[in-house]
PDB file of the backbone (N, CA, C, O) and the ligand in Angstrom, with CONECT records:
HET     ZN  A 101       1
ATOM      1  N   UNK A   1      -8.891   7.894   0.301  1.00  0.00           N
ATOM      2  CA  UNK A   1      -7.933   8.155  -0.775  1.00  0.00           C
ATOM      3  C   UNK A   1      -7.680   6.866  -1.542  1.00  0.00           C
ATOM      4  O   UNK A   1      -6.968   5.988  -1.054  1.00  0.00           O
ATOM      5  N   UNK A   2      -8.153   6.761  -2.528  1.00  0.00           N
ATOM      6  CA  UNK A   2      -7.428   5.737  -3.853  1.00  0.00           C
ATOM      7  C   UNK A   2      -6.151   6.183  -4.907  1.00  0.00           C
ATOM      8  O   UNK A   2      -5.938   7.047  -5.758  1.00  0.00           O
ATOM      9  N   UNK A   3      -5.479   5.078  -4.318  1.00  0.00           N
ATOM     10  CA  UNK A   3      -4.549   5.070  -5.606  1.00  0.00           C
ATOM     11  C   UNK A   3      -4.506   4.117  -6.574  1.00  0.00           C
ATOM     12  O   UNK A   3      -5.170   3.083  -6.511  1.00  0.00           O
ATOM     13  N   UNK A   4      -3.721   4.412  -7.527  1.00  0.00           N
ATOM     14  CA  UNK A   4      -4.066   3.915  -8.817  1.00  0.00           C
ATOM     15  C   UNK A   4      -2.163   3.343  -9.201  1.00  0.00           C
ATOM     16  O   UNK A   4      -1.340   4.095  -9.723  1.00  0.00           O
ATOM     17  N   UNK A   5      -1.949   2.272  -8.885  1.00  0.00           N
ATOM     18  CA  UNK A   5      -0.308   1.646  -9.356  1.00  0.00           C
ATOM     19  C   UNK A   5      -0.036   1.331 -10.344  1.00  0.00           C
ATOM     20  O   UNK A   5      -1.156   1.004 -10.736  1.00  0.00           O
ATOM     21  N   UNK A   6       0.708   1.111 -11.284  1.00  0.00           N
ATOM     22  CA  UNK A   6       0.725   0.415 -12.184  1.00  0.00           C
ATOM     23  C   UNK A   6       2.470  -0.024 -11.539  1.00  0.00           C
ATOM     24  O   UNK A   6       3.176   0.830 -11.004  1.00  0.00           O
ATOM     25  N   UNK A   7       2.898  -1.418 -11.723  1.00  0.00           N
ATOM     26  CA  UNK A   7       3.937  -1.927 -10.962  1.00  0.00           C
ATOM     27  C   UNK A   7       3.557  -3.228 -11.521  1.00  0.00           C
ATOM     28  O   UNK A   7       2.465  -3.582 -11.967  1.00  0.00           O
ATOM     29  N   UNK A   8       4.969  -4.057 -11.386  1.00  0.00           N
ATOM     30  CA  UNK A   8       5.281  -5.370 -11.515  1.00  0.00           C
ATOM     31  C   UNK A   8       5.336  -5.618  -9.957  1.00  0.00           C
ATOM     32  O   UNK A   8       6.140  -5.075  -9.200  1.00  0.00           O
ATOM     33  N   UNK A   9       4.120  -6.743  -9.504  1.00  0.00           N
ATOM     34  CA  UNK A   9       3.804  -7.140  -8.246  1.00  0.00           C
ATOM     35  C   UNK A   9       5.060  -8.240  -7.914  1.00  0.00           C
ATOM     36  O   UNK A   9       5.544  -8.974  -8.776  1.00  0.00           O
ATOM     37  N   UNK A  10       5.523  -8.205  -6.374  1.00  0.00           N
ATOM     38  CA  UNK A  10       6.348  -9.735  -6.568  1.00  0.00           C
ATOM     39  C   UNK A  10       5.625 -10.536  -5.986  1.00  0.00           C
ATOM     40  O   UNK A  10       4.429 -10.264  -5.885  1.00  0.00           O
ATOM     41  N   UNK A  11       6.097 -11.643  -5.487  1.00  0.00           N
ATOM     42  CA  UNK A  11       4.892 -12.643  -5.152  1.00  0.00           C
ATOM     43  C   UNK A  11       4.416 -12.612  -3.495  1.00  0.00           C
ATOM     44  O   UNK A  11       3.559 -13.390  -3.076  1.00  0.00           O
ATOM     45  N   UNK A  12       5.090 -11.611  -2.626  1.00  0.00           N
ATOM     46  CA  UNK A  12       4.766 -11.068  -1.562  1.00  0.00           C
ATOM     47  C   UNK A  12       3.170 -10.342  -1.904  1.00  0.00           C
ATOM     48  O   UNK A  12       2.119 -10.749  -1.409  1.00  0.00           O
ATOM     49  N   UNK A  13       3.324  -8.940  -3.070  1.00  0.00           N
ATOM     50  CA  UNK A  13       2.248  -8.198  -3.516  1.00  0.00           C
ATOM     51  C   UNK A  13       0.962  -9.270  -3.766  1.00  0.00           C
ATOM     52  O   UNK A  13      -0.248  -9.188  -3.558  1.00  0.00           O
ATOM     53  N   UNK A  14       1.665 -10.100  -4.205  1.00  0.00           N
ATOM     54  CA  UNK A  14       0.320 -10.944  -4.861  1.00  0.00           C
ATOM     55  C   UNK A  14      -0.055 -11.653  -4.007  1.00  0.00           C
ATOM     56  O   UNK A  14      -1.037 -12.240  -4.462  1.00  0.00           O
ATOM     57  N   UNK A  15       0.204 -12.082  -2.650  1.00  0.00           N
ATOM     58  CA  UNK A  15      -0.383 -12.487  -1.741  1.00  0.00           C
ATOM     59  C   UNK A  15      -1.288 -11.806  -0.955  1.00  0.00           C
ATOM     60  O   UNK A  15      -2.356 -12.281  -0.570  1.00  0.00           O
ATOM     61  N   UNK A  16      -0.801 -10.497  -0.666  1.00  0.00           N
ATOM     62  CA  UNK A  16      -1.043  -9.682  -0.061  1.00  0.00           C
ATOM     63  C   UNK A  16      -2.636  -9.001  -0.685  1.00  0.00           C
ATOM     64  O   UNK A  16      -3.711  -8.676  -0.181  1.00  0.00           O
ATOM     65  N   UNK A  17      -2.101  -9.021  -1.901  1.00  0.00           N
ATOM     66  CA  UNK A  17      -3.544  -8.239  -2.843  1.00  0.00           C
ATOM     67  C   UNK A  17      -4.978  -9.515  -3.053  1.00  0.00           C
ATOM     68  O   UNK A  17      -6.185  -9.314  -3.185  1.00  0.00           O
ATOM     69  N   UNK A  18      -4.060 -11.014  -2.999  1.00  0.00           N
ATOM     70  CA  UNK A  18      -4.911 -11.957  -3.058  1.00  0.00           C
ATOM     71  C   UNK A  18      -5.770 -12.178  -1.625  1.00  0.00           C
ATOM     72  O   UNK A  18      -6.433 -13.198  -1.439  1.00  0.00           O
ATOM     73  N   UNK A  19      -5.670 -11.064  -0.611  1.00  0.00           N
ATOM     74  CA  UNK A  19      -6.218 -11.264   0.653  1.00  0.00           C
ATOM     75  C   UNK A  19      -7.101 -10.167   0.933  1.00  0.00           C
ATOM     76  O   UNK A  19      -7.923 -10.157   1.849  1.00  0.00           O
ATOM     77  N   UNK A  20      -6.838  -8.962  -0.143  1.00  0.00           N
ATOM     78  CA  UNK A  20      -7.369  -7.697   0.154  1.00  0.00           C
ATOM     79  C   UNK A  20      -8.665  -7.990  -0.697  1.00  0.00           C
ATOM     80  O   UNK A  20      -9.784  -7.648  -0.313  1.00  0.00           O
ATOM     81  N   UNK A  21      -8.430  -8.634  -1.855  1.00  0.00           N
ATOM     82  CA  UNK A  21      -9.682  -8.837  -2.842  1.00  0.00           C
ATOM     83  C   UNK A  21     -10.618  -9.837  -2.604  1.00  0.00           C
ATOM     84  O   UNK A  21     -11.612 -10.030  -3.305  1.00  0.00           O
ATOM     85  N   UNK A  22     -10.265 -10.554  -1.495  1.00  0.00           N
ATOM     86  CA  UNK A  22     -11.344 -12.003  -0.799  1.00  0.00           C
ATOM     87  C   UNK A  22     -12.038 -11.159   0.026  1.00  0.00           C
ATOM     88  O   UNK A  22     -11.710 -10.598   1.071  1.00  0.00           O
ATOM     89  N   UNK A  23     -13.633 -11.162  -0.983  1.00  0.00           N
ATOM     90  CA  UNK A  23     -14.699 -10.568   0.063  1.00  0.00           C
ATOM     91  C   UNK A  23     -15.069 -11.066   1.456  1.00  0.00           C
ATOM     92  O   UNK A  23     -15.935 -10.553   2.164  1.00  0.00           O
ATOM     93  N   UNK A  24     -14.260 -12.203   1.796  1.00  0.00           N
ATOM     94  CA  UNK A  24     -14.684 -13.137   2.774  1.00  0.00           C
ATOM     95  C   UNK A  24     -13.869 -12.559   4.024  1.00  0.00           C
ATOM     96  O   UNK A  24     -14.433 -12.727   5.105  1.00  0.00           O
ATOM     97  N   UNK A  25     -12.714 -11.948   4.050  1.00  0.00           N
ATOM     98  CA  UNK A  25     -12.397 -11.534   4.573  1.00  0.00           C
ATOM     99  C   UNK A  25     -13.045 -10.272   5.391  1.00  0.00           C
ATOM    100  O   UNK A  25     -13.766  -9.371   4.962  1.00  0.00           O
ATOM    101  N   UNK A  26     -12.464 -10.549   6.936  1.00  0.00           N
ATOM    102  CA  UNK A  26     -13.149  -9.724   7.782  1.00  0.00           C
ATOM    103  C   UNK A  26     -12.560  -7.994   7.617  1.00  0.00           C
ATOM    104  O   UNK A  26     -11.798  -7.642   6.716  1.00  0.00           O
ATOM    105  N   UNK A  27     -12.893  -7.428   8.276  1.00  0.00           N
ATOM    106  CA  UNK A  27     -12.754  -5.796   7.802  1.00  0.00           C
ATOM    107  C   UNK A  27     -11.216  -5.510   8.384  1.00  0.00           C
ATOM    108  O   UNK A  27     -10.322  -4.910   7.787  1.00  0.00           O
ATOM    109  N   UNK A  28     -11.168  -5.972   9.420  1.00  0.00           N
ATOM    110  CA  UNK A  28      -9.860  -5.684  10.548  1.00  0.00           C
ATOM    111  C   UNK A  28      -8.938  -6.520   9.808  1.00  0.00           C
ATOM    112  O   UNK A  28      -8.001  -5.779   9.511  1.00  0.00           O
ATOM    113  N   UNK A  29      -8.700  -7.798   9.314  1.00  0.00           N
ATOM    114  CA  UNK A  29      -7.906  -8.273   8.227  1.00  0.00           C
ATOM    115  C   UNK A  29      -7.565  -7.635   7.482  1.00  0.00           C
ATOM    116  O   UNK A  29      -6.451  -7.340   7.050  1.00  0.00           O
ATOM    117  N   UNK A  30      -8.791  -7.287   7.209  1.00  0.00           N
ATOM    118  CA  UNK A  30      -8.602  -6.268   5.469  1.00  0.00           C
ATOM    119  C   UNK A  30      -7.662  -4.607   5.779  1.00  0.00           C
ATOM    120  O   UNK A  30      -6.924  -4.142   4.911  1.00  0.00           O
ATOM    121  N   UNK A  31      -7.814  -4.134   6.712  1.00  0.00           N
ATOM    122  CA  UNK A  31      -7.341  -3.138   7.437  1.00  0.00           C
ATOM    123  C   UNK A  31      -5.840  -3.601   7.790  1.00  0.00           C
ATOM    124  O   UNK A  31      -4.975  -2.822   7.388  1.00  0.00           O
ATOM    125  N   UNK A  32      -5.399  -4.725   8.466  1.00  0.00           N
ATOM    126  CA  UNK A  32      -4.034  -5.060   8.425  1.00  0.00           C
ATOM    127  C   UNK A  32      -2.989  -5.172   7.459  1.00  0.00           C
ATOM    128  O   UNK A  32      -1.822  -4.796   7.570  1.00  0.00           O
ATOM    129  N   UNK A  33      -3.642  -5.829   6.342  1.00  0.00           N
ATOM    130  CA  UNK A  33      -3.343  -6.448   5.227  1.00  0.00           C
ATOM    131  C   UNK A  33      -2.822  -5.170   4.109  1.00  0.00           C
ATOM    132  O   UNK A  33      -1.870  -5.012   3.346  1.00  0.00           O
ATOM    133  N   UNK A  34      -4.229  -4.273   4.570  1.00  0.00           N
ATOM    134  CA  UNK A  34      -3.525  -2.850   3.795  1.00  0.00           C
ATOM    135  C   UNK A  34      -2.516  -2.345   4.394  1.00  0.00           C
ATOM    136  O   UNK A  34      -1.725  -1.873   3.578  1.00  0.00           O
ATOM    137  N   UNK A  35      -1.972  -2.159   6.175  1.00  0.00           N
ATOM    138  CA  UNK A  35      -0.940  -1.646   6.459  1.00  0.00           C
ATOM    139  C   UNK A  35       0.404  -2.307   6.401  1.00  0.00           C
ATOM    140  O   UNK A  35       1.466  -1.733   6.644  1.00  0.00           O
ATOM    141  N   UNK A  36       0.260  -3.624   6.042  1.00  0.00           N
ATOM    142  CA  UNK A  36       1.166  -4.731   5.784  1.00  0.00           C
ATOM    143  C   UNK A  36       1.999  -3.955   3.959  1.00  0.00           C
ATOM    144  O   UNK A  36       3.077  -3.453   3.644  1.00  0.00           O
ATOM    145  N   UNK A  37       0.347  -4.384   3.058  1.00  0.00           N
ATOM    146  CA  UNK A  37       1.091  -3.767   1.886  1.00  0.00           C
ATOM    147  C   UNK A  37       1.751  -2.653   1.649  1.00  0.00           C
ATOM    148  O   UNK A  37       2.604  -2.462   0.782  1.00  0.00           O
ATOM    149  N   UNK A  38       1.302  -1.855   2.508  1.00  0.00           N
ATOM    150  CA  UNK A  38       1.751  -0.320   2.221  1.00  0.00           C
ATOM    151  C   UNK A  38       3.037  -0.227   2.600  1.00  0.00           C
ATOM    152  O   UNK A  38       3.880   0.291   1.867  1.00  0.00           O
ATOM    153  N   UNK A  39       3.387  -0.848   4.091  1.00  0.00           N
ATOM    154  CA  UNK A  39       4.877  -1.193   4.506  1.00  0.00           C
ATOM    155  C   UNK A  39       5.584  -2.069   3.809  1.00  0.00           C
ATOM    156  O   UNK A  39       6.778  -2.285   4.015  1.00  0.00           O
ATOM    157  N   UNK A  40       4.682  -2.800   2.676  1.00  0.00           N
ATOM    158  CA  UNK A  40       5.963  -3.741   1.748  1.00  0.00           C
ATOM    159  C   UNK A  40       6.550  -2.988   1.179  1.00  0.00           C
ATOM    160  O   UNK A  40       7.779  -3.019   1.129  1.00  0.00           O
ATOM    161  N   UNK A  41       5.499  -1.708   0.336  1.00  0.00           N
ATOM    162  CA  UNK A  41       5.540  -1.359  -0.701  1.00  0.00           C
ATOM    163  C   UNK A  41       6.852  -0.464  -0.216  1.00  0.00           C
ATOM    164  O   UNK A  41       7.749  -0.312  -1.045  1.00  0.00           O
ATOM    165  N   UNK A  42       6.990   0.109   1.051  1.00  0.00           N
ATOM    166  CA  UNK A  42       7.708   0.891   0.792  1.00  0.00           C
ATOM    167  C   UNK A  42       9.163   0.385   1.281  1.00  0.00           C
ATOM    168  O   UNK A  42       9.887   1.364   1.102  1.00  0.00           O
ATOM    169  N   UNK A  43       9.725  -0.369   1.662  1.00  0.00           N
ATOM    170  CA  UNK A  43      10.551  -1.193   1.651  1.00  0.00           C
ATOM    171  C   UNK A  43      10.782  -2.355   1.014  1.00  0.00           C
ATOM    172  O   UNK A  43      11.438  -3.237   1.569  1.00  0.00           O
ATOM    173  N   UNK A  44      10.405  -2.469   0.087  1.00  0.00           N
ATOM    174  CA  UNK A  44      10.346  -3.408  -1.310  1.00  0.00           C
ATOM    175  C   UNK A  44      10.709  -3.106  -2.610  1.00  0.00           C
ATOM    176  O   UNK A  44      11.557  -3.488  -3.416  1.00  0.00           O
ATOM    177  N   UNK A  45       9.456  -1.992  -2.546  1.00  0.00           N
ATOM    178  CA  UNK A  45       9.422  -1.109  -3.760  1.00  0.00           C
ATOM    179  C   UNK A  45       9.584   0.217  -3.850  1.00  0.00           C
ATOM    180  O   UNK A  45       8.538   0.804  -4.127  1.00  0.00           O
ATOM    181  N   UNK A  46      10.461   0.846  -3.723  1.00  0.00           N
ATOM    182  CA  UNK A  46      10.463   2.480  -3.509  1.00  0.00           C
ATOM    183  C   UNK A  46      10.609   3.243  -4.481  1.00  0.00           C
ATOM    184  O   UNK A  46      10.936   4.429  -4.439  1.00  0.00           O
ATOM    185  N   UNK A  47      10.339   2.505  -5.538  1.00  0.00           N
ATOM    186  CA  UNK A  47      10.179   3.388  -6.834  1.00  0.00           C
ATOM    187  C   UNK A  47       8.466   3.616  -6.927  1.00  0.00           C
ATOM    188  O   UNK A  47       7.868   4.528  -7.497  1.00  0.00           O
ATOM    189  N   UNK A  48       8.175   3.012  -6.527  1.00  0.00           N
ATOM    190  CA  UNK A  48       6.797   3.014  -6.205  1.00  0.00           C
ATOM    191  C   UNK A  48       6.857   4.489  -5.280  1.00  0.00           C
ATOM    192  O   UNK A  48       6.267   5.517  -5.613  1.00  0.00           O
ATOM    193  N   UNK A  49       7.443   4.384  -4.431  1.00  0.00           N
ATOM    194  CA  UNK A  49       6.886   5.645  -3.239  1.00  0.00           C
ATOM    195  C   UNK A  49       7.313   6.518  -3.866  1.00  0.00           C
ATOM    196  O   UNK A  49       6.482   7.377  -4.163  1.00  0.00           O
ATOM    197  N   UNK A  50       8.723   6.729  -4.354  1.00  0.00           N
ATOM    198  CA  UNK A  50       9.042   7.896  -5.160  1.00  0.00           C
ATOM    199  C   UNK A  50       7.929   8.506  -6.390  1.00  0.00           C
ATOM    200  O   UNK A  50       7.763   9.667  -6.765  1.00  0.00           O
ATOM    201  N   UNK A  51       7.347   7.401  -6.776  1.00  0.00           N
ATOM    202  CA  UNK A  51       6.298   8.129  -8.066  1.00  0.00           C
ATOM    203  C   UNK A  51       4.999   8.497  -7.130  1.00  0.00           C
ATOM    204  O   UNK A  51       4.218   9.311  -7.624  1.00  0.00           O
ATOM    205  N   UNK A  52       4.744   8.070  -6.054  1.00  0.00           N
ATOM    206  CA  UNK A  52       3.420   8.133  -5.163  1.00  0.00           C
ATOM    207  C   UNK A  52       4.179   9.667  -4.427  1.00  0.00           C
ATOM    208  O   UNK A  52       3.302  10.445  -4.053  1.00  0.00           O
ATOM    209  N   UNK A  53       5.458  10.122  -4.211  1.00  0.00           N
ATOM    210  CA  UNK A  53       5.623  11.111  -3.448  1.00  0.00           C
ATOM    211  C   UNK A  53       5.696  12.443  -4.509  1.00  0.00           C
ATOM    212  O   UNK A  53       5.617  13.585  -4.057  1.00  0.00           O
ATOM    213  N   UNK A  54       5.767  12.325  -5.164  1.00  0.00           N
ATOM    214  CA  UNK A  54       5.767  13.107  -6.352  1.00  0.00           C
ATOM    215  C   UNK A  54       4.863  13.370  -7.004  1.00  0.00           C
ATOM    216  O   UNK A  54       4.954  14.346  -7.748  1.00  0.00           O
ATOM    217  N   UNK A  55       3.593  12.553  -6.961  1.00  0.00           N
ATOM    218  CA  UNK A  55       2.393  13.149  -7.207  1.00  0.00           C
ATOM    219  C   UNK A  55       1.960  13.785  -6.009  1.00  0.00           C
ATOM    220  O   UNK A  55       1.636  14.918  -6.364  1.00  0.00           O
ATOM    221  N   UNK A  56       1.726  13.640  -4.440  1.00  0.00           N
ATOM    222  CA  UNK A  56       1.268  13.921  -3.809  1.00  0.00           C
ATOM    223  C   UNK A  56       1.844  14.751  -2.703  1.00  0.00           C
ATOM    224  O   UNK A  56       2.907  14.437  -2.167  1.00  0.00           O
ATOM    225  N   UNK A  57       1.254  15.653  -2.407  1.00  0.00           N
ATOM    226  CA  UNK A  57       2.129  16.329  -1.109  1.00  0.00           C
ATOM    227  C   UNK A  57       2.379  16.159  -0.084  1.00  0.00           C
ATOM    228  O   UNK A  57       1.345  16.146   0.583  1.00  0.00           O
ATOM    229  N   UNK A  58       3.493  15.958   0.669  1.00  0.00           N
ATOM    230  CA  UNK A  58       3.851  14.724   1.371  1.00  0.00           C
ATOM    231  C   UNK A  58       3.334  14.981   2.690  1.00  0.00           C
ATOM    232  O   UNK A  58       3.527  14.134   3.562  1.00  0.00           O
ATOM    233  N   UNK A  59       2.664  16.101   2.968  1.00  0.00           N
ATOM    234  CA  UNK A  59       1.624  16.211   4.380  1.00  0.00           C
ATOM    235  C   UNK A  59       0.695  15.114   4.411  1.00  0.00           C
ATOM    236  O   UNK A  59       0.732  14.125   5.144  1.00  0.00           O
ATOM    237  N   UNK A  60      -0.215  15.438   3.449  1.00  0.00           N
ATOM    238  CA  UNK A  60      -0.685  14.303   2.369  1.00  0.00           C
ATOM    239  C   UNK A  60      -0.580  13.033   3.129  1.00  0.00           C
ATOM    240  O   UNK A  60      -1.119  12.434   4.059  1.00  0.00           O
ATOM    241  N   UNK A  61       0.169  12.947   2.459  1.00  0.00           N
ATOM    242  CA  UNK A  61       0.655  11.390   2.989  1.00  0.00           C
ATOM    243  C   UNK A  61       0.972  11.331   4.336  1.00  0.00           C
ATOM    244  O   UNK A  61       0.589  10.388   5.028  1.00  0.00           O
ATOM    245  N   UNK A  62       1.838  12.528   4.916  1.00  0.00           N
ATOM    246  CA  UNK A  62       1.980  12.068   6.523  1.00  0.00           C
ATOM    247  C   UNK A  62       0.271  11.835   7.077  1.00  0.00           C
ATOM    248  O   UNK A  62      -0.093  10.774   7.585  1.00  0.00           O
ATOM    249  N   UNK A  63      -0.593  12.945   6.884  1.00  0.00           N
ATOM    250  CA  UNK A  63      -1.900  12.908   7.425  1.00  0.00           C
ATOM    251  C   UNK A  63      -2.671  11.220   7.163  1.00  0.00           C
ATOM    252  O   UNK A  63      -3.264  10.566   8.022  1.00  0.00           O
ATOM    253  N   UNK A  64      -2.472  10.907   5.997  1.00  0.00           N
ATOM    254  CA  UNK A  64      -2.790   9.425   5.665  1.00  0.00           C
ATOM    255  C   UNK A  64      -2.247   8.178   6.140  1.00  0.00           C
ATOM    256  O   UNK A  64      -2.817   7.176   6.572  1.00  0.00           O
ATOM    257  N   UNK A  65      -0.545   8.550   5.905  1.00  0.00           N
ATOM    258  CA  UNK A  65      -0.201   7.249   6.894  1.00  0.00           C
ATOM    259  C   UNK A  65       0.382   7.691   7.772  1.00  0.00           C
ATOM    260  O   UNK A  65       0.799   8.841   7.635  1.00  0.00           O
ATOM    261  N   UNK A  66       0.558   7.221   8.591  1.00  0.00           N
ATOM    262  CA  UNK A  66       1.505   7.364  10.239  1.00  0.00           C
ATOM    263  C   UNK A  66       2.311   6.663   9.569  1.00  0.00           C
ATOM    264  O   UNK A  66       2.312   7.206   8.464  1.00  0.00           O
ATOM    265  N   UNK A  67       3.072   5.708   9.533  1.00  0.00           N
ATOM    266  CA  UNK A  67       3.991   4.839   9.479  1.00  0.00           C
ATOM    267  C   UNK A  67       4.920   5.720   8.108  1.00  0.00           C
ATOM    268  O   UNK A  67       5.914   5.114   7.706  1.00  0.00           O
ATOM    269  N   UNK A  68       4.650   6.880   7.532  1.00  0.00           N
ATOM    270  CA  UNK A  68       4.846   7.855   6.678  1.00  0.00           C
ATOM    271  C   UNK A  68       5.567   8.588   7.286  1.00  0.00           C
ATOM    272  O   UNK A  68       4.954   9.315   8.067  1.00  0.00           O
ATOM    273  N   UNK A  69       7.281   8.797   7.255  1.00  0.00           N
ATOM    274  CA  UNK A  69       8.137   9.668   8.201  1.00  0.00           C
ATOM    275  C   UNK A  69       8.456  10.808   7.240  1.00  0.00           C
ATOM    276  O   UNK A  69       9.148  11.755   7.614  1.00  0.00           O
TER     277      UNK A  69
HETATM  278 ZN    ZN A 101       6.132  -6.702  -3.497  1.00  0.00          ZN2+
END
C-alpha cells in the first residue's frame, strides 16, 4: 500500500524521511524507520490520520498496521 501526503514535515519527519530515502540503508532499518514514522505521524500529526482515515476503511488500516487501534 502507498500513500501519497501532502503535509508540512517537522524536523522529526525530515529526519526520519532523510533515512527512508538513503539507499544505503539496510532493509530492517528501513522497516523500523517506517514504523517509527508512522507512529510519529500519528501522534504528531493527526490531521494527517484523520485525512488518511477518511479516505480509507479503517479495517484497512487495522489489517495494515497493528499499532492501528
Ligand atoms: Zn513530524
Amino acid at each position: 500500500m502507498k500513500l501519497y501526503l501532502e503535509f508540512e514535515p517537522c524536523e522529526e519527519c525530515k529526519n526520519i524521511i532523510k533515512v527512508l530515502n538513503n539507499q544505503l540503508v539496510q532493509i530492517q532499518t528501513r522497516e523500523e524507520e517506517s514504523a517509527k514514522f508512522l507512529r510519529h505521524i500519528t501522534y504528531n500529526h493527526s490531521e494527517l490520520v484523520q485525512a488518511i482515515v477518511k479516505d480509507l476503511p479503517v479495517q484497512k488500516l487495522r489489517e495494515e498496521f497493528r499499532w492501528f487501534q
